[in-house]
Backbone as numpy.savetxt, mean C-alpha at the origin, in Angstrom:
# Nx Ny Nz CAx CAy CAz Cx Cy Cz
3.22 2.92 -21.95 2.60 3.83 -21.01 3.20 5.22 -21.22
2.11 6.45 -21.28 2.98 7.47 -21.69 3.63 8.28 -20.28
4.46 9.00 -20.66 5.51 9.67 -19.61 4.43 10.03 -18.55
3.68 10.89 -18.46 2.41 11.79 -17.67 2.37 10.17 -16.62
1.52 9.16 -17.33 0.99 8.08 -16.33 2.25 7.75 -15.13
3.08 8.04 -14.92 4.28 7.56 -14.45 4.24 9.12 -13.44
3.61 10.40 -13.61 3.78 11.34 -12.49 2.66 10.85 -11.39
1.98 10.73 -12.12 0.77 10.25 -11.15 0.98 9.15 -10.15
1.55 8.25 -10.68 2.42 7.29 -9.33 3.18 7.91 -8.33
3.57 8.49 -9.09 4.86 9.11 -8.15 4.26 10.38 -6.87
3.08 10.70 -7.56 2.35 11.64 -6.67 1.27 11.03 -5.71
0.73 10.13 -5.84 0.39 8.94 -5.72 1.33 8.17 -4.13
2.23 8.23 -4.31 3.13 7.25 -3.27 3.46 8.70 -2.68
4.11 9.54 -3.11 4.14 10.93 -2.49 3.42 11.12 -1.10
2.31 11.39 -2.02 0.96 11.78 -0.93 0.81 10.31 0.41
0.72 9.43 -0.09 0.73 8.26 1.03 1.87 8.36 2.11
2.95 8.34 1.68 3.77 8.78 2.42 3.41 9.74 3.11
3.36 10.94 2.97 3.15 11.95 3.96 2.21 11.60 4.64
0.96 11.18 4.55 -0.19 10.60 5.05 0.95 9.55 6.71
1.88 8.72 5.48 2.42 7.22 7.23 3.35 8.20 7.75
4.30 9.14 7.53 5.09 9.84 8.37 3.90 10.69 9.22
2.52 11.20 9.04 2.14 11.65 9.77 1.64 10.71 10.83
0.98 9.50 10.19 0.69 9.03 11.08 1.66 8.33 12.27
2.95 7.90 11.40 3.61 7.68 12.34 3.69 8.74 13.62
4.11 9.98 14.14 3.83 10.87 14.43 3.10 10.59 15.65
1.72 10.63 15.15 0.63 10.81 15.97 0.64 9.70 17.07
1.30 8.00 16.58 0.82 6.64 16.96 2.28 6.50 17.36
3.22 8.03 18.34 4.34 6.93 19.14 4.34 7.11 20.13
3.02 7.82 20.95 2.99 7.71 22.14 1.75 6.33 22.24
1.44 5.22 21.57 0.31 4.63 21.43 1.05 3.60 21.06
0.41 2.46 22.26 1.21 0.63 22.17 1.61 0.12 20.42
2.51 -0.48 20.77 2.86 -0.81 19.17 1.98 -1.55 18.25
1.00 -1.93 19.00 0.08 -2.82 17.91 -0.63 -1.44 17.00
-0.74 -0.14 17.37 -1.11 0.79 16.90 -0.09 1.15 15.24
1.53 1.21 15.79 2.14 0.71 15.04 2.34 0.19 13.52
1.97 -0.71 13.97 1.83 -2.57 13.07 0.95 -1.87 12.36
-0.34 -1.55 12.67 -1.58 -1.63 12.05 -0.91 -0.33 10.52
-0.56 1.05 11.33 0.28 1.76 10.50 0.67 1.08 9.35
1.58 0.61 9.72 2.83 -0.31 8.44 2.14 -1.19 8.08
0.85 -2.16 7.80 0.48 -2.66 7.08 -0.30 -1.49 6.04
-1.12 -0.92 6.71 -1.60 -0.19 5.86 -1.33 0.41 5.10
0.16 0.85 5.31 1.25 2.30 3.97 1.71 0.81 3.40
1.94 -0.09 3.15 2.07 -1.41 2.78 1.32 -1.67 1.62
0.31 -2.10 2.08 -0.95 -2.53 1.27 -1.02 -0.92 0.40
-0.98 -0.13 0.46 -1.55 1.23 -0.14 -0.19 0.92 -1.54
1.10 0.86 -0.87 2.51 1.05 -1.84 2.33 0.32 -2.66
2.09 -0.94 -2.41 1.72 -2.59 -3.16 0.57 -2.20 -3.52
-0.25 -2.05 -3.54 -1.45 -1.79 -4.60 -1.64 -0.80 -5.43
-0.71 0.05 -5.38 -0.14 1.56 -6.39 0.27 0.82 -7.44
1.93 0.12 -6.88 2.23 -0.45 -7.83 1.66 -1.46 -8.88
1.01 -2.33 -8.11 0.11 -3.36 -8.64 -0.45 -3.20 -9.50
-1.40 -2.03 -9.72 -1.93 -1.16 -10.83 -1.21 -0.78 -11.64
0.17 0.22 -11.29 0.71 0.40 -12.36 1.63 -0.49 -13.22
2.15 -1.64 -12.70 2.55 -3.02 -13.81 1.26 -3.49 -14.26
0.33 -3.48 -13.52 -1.12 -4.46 -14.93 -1.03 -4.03 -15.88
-0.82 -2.40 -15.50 -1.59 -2.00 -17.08 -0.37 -1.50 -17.80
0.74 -1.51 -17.38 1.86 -2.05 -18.33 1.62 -2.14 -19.41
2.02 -2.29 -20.71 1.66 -2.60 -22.21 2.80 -3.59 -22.45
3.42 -4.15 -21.41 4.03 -5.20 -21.67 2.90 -6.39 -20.92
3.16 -8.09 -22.05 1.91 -9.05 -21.68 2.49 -10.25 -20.28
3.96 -9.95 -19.90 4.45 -10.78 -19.12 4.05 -9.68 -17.66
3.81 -8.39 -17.53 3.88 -7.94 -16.63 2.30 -8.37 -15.89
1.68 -8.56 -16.79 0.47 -9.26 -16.22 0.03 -9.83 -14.83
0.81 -10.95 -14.83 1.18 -11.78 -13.64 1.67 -11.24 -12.60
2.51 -10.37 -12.71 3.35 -9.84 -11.43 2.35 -8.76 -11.12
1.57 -8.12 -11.70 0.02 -6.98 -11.40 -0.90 -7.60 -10.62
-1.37 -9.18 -11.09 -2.12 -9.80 -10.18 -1.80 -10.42 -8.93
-0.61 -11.22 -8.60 0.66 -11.14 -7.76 0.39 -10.09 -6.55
0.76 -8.86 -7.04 0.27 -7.53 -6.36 -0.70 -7.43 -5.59
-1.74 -7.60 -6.73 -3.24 -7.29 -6.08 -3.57 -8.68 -5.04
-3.22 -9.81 -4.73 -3.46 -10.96 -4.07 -2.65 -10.60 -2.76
-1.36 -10.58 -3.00 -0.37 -9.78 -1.91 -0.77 -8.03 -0.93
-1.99 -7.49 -1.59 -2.58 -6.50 -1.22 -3.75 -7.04 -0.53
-4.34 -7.62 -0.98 -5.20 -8.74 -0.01 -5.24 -9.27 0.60
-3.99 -9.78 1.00 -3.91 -11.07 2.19 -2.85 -9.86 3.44
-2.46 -8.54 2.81 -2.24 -7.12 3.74 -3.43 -6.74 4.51
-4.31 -6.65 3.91 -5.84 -6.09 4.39 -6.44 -7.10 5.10
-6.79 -8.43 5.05 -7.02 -9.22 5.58 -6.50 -9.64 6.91
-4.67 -9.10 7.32 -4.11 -8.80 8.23 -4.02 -7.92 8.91
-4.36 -6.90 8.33 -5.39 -5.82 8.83 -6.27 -5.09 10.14
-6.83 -5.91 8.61 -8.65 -6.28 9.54 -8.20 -6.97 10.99
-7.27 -8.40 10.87 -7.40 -9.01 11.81 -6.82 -8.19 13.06
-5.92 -7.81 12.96 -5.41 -6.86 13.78 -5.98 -6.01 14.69
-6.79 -4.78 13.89 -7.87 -4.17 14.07 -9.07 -4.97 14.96
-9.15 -6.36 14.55 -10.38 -6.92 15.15 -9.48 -7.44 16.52
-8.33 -7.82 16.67 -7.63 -8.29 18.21 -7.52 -7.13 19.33
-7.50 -5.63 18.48 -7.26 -4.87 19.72 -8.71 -4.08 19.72
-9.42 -4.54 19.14 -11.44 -4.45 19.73 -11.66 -5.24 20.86
């Protein structure tokens, strides 16, 4: 992977971050399930950055731990959702 692909992560998690410190922010006068929902989401976002960037790795063992990722980013969102759907 050349040097460049490796800023883009980093700008990448950067930007997300600033995104959950803001939101943190906004969601601490707001019950903690507001919270939760927060931290899964900068979660699932970190884990699926990364996830991407080991797949495509040019190493063939990193494979597994990319898809790993992306399943573990899924069953984030899926917790989510549910979340989202308990305080509807």
């Amino acid at each position: 992977m050349k040097k460049t692909n490796h800023y883009i992560y980093i700008l990448l998690v950067a930007i997300f971050t600033g995104i959950y410190i803001l939101a943190l922010f906004f969601t601490k006068e707001l019950p903690f399930q507001y919270l939760t929902i927060v931290n899964l989401a900068y979660a699932a976002i970190i884990i699926l950055i990364f996830s991407i960037k080991i797949f495509f790795d040019n190493k063939n063992n990193n494979k597994l731990i990319g898809i790993l990722g992306v399943c573990t980013f899924l069953f984030l969102i899926i917790n989510l959702v549910k979340m989202i759907m308990f305080l509807a």
